[in-house]
N, C-alpha and C positions, 0 to 999 in steps of 0.2 A: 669513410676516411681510411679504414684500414685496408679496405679495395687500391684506392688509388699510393696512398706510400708502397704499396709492397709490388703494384703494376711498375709503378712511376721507377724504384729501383731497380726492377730488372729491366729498365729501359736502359738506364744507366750504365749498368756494368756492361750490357752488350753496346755501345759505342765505341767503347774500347777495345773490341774485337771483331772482326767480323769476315766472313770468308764466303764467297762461292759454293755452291753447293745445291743438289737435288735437282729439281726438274719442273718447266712450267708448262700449259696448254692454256691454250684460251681457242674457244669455240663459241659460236652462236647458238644458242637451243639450251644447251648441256654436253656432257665428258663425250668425247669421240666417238666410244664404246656405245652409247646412248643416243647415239643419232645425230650429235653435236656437226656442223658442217663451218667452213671457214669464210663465206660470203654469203651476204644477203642485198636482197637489192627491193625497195620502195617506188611505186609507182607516184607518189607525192601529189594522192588524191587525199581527200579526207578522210581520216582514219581515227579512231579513239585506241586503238591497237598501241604496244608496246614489244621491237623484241629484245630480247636479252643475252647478253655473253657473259659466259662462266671463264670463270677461271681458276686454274685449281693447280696443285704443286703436289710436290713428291719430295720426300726428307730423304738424306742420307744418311741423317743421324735422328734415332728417337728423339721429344721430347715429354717426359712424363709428366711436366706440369704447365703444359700450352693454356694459354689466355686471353692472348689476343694477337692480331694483325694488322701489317699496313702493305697496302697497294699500292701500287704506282700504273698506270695506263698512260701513252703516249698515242695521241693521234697526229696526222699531218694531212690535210688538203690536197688534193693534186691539182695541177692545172693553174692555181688562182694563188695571188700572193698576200693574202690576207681569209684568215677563217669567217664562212658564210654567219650570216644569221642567224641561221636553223640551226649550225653547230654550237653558236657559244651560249654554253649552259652556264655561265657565270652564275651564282644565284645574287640577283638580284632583280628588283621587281620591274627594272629599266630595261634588262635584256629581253628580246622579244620569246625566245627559249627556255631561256633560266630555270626555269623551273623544271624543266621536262628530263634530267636526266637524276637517276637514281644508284647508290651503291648501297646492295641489302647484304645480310650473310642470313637470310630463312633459306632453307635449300629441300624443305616439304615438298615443292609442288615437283621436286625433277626428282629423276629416276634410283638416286643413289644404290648407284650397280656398280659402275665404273668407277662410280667415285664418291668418298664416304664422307658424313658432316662431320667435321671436326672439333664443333662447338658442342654437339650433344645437349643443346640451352638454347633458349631464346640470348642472343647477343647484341649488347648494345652498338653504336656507331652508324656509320653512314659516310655519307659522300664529306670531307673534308677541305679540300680543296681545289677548284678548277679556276687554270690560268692559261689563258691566250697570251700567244708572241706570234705575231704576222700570223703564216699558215698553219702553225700548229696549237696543241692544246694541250695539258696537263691534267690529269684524273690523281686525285690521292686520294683513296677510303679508308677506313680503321674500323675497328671492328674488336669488342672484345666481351668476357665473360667475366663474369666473378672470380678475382683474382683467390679467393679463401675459396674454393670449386672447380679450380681446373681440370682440363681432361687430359689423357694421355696419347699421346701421338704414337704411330709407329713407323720405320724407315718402308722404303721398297712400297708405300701404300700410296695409291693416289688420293687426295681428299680436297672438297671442293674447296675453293678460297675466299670468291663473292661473285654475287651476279651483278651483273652493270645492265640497267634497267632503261631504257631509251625510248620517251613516250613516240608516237610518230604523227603526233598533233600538230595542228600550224603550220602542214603543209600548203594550202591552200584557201580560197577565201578570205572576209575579214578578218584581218588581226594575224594573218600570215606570215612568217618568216623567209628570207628570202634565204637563197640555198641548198634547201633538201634534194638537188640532183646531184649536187658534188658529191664526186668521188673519194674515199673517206678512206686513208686504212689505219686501225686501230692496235699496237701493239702493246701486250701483258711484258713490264719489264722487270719486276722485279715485287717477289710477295718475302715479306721480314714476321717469321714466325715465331714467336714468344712465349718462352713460360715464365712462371713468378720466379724462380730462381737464381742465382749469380750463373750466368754463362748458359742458361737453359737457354736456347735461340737457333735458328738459322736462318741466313738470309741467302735467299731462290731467286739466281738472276739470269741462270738459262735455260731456255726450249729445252726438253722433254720431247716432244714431237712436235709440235706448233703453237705460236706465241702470237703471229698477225692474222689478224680476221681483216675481213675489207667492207664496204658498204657502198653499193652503187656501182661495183666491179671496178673497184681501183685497182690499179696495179702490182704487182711485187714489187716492182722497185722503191715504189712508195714505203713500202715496210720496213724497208734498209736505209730508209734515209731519215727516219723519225729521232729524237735527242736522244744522246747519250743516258744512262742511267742515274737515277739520283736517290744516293743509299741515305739521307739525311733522314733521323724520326722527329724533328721537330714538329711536323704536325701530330703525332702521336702524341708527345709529352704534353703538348698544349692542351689536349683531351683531356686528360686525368691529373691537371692539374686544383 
């Protein structure tokens, strides 16, 4: 209980302010520095394989008492005016997908060189919420730690953010999703960094060095046509309620 009043308030006070600032990347693999690359592309045979995009920010200003996190991801479809099969991860046990995509913050298994874990703990959350509109799609993850154990941030540092975890099952065969050739490009829009305190925060809503990864070699212009940003933490608050 004391965890979530003292998260739940510094959600609070930061609504009331909020400003631009620091720096995002999003890569497939891991950090750039790390081998991280900005397309991948599936041949949409059978596969039990999963790959994964990191995403990770840069402060401009410390936070000494960080806690938790929310994500926002924007994909968009090329070509097609409605999101394939294989794309919508809605969870529910009706979508043919649904279940196959994941938002973790464990960051053991990559390289942290480039870029360092900011939780320093096992951190609760996950995937939050995925919504379709015609061809595009909605990712929001959360993510946080023990608001009575937070860790300290520092500016000018890159640290990772979450990984988004994309099984590549049901391409093919019974029980298949229709889909997995589209062209896919995926933009990191905006990661809202959190300490327990009145005003500890920032919220990261632009490239650093690169923010769109693609899948299936979609194109750039795809990346620039994906939805505006959406600074709202109501799925946050809902969490730690």
């Amino acid at each position: 209980m004391k965890k979530a009043l003292l998260f739940s308030g510094a959600l609070l006070a930061l609504t009331s302010s909020m400003a631009l600032a620091g720096g995002l990347n999003f890569y497939w693999n891991d950090c750039v520095g790390d081998g991280g690359v900005t397309g991948k592309t599936f041949a949409c045979t059978a596969s039990t394989a999963t790959d994964a995009a990191i995403g990770s920010f840069i402060l401009s200003n410390p936070i000494p008492d960080f806690a938790g996190i929310e994500v926002v991801v924007d994909l968009q479809a090329e070509g097609v005016p409605t999101m394939p099969a294989w794309w919508d991860f809605t969870p529910s046990a009706t979508q043919c997908h649904g279940t196959s995509l994941a938002v973790t913050f464990d960051f053991s298994a990559l390289a942290n060189n480039t870029c360092l874990d900011p939780f320093g703990q096992p951190a609760q959350g996950g995937l939050a919420n995925y919504t379709v509109t015609g061809n595009r799609a909605r990712v929001i993850g959360v993510g946080a730690i023990d608001a009575l154990n937070p860790t300290s941030l520092v500016s000018a540092t890159e640290y990772y953010g979450f990984r988004l975890a994309l099984k590549k099952d049901k391409a093919t065969g019974a029980g298949s999703c229709a889909g997995c050739a589209t062209k896919v490009a995926l933009v990191l829009n905006s990661i809202n960094a959190v300490g327990v305190g009145t005003g500890s925060h920032e919220f990261v809503g632009t490239p650093a060095t690169n923010a769109c990864i693609t899948y299936q070699g979609a194109g750039t212009g795809t990346c620039s046509a994906t939805p505006a940003r959406n600074t709202s933490w109501g799925q946050v608050k809902s969490l730690y309620r």
